[in-house]
N, C-alpha and C positions, 0 to 999 in steps of 0.2 A: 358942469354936467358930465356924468359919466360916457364914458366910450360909447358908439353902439354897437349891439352885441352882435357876434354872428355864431353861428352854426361850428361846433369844435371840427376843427382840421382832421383833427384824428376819426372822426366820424364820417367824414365826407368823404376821408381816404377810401373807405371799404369799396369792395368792385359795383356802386350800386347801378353806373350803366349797363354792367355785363349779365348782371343778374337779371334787370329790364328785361333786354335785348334777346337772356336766354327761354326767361320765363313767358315772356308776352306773344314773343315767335310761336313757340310750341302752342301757347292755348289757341291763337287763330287759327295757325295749322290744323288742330283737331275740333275746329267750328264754332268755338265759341263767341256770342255777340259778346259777349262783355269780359273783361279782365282783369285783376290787379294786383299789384305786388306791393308788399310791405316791407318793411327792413326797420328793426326798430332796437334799438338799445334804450333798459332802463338802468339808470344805480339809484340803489336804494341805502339809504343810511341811516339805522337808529342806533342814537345812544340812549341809555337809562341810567339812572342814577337812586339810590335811595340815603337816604339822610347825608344827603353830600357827598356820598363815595360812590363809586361807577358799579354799577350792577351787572349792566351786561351791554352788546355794541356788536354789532352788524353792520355789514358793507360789502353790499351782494351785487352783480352785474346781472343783467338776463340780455342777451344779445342772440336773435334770430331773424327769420326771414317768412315770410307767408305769401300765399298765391291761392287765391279765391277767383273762380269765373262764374259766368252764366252759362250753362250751356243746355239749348233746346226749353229755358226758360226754366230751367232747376238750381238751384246754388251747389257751388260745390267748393271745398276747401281743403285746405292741407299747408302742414306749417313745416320747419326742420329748423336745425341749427347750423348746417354747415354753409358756407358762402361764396357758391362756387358756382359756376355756369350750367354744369352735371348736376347738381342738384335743384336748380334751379325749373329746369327741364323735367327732371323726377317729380317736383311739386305739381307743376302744370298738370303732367297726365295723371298724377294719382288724386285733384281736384277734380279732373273730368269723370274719372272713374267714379268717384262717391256722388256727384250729379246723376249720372247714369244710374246707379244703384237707386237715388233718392227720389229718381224722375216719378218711380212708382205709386209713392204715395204725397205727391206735390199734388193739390189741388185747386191752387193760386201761380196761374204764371209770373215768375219774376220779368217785371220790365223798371227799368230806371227813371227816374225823373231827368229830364235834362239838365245840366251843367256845362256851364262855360268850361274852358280849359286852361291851365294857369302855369306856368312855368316861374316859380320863383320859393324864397327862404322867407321865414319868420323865425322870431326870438322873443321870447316871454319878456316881460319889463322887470328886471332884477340890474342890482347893480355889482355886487360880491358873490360870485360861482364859488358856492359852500362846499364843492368839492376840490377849490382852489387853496381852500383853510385848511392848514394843520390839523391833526385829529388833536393836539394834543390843547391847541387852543382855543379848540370849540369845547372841549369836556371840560378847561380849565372854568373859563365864562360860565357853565351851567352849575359846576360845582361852586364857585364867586357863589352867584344866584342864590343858590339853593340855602349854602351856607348864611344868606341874611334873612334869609324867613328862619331857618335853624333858629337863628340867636333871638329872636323874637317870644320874649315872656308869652308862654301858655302854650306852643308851637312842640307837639312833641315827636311828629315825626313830618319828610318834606319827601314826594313823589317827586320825580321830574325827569324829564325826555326831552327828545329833539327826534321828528322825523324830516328826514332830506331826500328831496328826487329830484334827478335828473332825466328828464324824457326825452330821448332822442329818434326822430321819425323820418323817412322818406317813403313816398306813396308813388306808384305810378300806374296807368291804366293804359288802356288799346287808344282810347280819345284822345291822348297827348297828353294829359296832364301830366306834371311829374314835381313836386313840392319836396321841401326839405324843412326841417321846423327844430325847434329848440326850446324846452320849457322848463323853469326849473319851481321850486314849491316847498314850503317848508311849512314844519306844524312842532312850534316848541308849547311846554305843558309845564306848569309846576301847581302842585296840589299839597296843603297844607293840613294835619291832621290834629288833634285837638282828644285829650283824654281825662273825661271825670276822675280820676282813681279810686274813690268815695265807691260810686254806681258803676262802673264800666262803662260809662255810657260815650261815644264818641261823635265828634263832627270831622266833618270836612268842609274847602273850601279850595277849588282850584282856579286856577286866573281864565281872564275871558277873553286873552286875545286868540283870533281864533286862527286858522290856517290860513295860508294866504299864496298867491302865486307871485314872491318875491325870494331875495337871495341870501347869506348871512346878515347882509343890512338891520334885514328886520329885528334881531337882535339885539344889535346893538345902539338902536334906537332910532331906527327909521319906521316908521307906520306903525310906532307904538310906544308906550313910557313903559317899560317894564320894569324900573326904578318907583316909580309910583304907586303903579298896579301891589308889586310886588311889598310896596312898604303900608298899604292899606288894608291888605289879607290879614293878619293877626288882631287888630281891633275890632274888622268884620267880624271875624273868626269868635271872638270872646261873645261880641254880642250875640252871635246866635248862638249859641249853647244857652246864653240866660233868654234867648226869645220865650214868649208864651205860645203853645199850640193854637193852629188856628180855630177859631167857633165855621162851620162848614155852614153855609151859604149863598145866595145869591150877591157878589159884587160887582162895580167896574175894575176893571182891567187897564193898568197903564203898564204896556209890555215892550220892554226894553230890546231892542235887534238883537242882543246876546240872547234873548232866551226866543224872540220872533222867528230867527229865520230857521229854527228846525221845524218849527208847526207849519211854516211855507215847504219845506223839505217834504215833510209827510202827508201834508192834505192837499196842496196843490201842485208839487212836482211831480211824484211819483202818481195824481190821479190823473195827469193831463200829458203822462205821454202814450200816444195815440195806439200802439200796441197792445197795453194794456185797456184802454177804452175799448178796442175791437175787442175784445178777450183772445189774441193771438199770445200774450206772454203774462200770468202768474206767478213765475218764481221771486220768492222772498217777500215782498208788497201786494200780492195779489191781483185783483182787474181794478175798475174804477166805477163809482157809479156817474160819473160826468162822462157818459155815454154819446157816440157823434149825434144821436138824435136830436142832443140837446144842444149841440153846438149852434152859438147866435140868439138862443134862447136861456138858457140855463142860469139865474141869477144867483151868481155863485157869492156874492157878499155884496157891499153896501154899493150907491153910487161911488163913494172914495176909494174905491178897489180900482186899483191897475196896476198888473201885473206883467212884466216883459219878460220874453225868456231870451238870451243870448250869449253866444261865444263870442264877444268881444272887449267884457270887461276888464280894464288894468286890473291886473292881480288876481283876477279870476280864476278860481281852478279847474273851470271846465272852459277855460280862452285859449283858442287855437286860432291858428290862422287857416286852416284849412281840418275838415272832420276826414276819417277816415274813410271816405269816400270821395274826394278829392273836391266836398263843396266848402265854398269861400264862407267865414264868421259871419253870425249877422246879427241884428235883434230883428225882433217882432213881438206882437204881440197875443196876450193869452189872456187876459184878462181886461176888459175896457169897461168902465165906467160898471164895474162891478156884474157883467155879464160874460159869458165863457165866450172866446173869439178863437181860439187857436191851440193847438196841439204841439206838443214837439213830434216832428219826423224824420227819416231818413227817406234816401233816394226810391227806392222798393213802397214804403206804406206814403210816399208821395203822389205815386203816379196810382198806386190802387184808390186814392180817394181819392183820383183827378185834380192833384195840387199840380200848378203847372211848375212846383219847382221842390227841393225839399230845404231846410232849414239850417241843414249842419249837423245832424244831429246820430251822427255815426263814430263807435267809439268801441275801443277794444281794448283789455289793458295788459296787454302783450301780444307776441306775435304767435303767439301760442294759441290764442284765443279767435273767432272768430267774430267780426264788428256786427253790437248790437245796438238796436237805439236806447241811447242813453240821455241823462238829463243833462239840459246845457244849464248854464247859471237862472235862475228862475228866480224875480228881486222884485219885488213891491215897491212901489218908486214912491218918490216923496212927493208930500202937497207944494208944492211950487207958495212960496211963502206961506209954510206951513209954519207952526211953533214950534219952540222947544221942549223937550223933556220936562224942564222946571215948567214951565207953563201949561201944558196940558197936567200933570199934578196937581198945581193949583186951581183946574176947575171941576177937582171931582171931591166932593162931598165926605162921600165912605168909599172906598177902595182899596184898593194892593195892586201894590207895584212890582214888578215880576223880574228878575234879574239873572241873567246864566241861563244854559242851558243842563239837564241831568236826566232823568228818566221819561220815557215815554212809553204808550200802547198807542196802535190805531187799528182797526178793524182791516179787513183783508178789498174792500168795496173803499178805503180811504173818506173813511165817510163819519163815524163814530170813535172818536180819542180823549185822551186825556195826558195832561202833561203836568212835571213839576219843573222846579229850578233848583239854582244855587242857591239863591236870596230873596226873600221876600220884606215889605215894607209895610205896615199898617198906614193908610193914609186915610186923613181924618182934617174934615175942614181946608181940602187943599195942600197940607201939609204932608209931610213921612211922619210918621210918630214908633219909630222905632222897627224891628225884625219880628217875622212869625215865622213858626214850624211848620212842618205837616201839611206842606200845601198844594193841592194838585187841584187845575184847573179842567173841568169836561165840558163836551160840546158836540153837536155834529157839525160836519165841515162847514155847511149853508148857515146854519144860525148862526156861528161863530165870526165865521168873516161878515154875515150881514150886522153881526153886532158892535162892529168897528164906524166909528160915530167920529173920530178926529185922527188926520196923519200928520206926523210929525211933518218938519220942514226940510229940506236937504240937510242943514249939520246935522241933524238926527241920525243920517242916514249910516248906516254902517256894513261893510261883504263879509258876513259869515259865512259859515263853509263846516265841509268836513272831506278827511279824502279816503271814506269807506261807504262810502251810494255801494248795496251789491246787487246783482240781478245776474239773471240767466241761469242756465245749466247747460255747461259747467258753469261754475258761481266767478264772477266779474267783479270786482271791484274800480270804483269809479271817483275820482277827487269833483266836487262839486260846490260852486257858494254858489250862497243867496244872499242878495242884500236886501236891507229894509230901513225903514225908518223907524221910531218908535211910535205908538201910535194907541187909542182909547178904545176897548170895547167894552160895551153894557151891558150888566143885568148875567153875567158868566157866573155858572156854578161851578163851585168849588167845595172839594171835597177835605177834609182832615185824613188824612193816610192812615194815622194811627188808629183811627178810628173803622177806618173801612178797613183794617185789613184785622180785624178783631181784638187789638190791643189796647 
């Protein structure tokens, strides 16, 4: 078993009780009920590569400070970069001043939900800190990579990347809390391209392992074959170019977690946090129509729907040990027996709908930014001795089997979408009976999940992700999985693209 991890020395060196000490002083001093201070270091690291040679390579720091109060029941905020007790002080009264300035047009007093108070570290479950790796060995590895799809008959040109974060946080308030955390996340990519020379006509096909909150490990073959993955891509690859278009519509649906957990991403993350249900925040995703009226009532899909949202999944890229408000990870739930039960919150839209607590659900993705409620991991759990992929297959008649994730729409209310993938599967008597084109699945959000009729079993289950969730203005970016199972739904129209888009 690997070491356990703690929190980098060089991090914990910074002055962060002084900063405390400076900042939290002055905001009581000029009235404020609530306080807090942030202090956060990111590095960020992307390399690219195209046909095996390095394209381009970033390795960027952001290290700052932030100091957000209440005061008189207005938020106020204010960020900087320098780390010093004087400036720390500077923060506080130029947070109170923009309170004051915003007191005018608040017409919701801010009060917090209660929280315990916690003095202690967290560390993300990683075993190789990828900023501990050579640059020269990690390009080496992706170029290896890349270079075996290269040599692969029909393969004429190979995408591929590596992004790497390191997130480094300590949080403190007037209540006592004071946290310190440590997360690291990584999202490698390799995409295969494929050219008629005859027609011009070209494919793609890029691998499905997805982002994950783990360390160079994952690379190298822990939470993943990328030996396999990567040596199955060019036969994929050949057969769809010769797949037939698909004839558009009415099938079942056996949808594979690779391509499940963004349609849980867009119809019931983004509709069910509670911000957006109030209509207090539209940026990017819009409101929702799983409105609170309907909350405990709203049959949002089948009996087999349920759905947890939580900061505490292994490898999770929204798993923290504590949210930017200094509340402790937790699940709960959102979805129970196929009826809408819960929202995700922060401490603020906790206490305005008399939650006697909030969820976790404060997030900011620099110190630059001000914490907004953001989406925690949101996973469709498995049928507790449910089946396998092969199995649910085998009991569907006429169908397509759906594979990857690639393009999507959803309407601005999360309510009316349509999705495609990487791969599709004719399935016929239970069987696969080869690949189809042109294939895009529509639905609105209710039909859809109520059209899901069988969930996989726990091996099914699989934590996809992505680490670009954006919201707010200014615009946020937010690393987020979802896990799921694989799982049947019936009677779903599907569309031929080529056809709907006039050609």
């Amino acid at each position: 078993m690997p070491a356990a991890r703690a929190v980098d020395e060089s991090f914990l060196a910074l002055p962060l009780s002084a900063l405390t000490d400076a900042a939290l002083t002055r905001a009581v001093d000029l009235g404020c009920e609530h306080a807090d201070i942030r202090v956060e270091r990111i590095r960020t690291q992307t390399i690219s590569l195209r046909d095996a040679r390095p394209e381009a390579f970033s390795d960027e720091e952001d290290l700052g400070l932030a100091v957000r109060v209440v005061h008189e029941g207005t938020w106020g905020f204010a960020a900087g970069v320098v780390l010093t007790a004087a400036e720390a002080v500077r923060l506080a009264e130029e947070a109170v001043t923009v309170a004051k300035v915003s007191a005018a047009v608040n017409s919701d007093r801010v009060e917090l939900a209660p929280e315990p108070t916690y003095d202690g570290s967290w560390v993300s479950a990683y075993e190789i800190d990828p900023f501990a790796v050579p640059d020269a060995e990690k390009s080496s590895l992706l170029i290896e990579l890349s270079e075996r799809l290269m040599a692969a008959d029909g393969v004429e040109h190979v995408q591929a990347g590596c992004m790497l974060v390191k997130e480094q946080k300590y949080y403190a308030d007037t209540a006592g809390t004071r946290t310190r955390q440590q997360r690291v996340r990584i999202h490698p990519e390799f995409t295969a391209l494929t050219v008629d020379r005859a027609t011009g006509q070209f494919e793609s096909m890029r691998t499905l392992a997805p982002p994950v909150g783990r360390g160079w490990e994952y690379l190298t073959g822990t939470g993943w074959d990328w030996n396999a993955e990567l040596a199955e891509i060019p036969e994929l690859l050949r057969e769809k170019t010769k797949a037939p278009s698909v004839q558009g519509g009415r099938y079942d649906l056996v949808i594979d977690p690779s391509n499940l957990f963004l349609t849980i991403h867009e119809s019931i993350g983004h509709a069910t946090e509670l911000d957006r249900a109030l209509g207090y925040e539209a940026a990017y995703a819009g409101t929702s129509f799983a409105t609170v009226d309907k909350l405990g009532s709203l049959q949002y899909g089948s009996p087999q729907m349920n759905v947890t949202g939580d900061r505490v999944a292994e490898h999770g890229l929204s798993t923290v040990g504590w949210d930017d408000e200094g509340v402790a990870g937790q699940q709960w739930d959102i979805v129970k027996d196929g009826v809408l039960v819960g929202y995700q919150v922060d401490r603020n839209m906790a206490r305005l709908r008399g939650m006697p607590r909030s969820n976790g659900c404060a997030f900011a993705d620099s110190s630059r930014h001000v914490p907004v409620q953001r989406m925690p991991n949101v996973s469709l759990q498995p049928a507790p001795g449910g089946p396998s992929t092969e199995a649910i297959i085998a009991g569907v008649e006429r169908g397509i089997y759906v594979v990857g994730d690639k393009s999507w729409s959803i309407d601005m209310q999360r309510y009316n979408f349509q999705f495609t993938g990487q791969r599709f599967y004719k399935i016929e008597g239970g069987r696969l009976a080869g690949q189809l084109r042109d294939v895009a699945y529509q639905a609105t959000t209710t039909d859809f999940w109520g059209s899901m009729s069988v969930v996989g079993g726990p091996e099914t289950y699989v934590l996809g992700g992505a680490f670009n969730c954006g919201k707010a203005q200014p615009g946020q970016v937010a690393p987020v999985s979802h896990g799921c199972p694989s799982a049947l739904f019936e009677n779903v129209t599907i569309l031929n693209t080529v056809q709907e888009a006039g050609r």
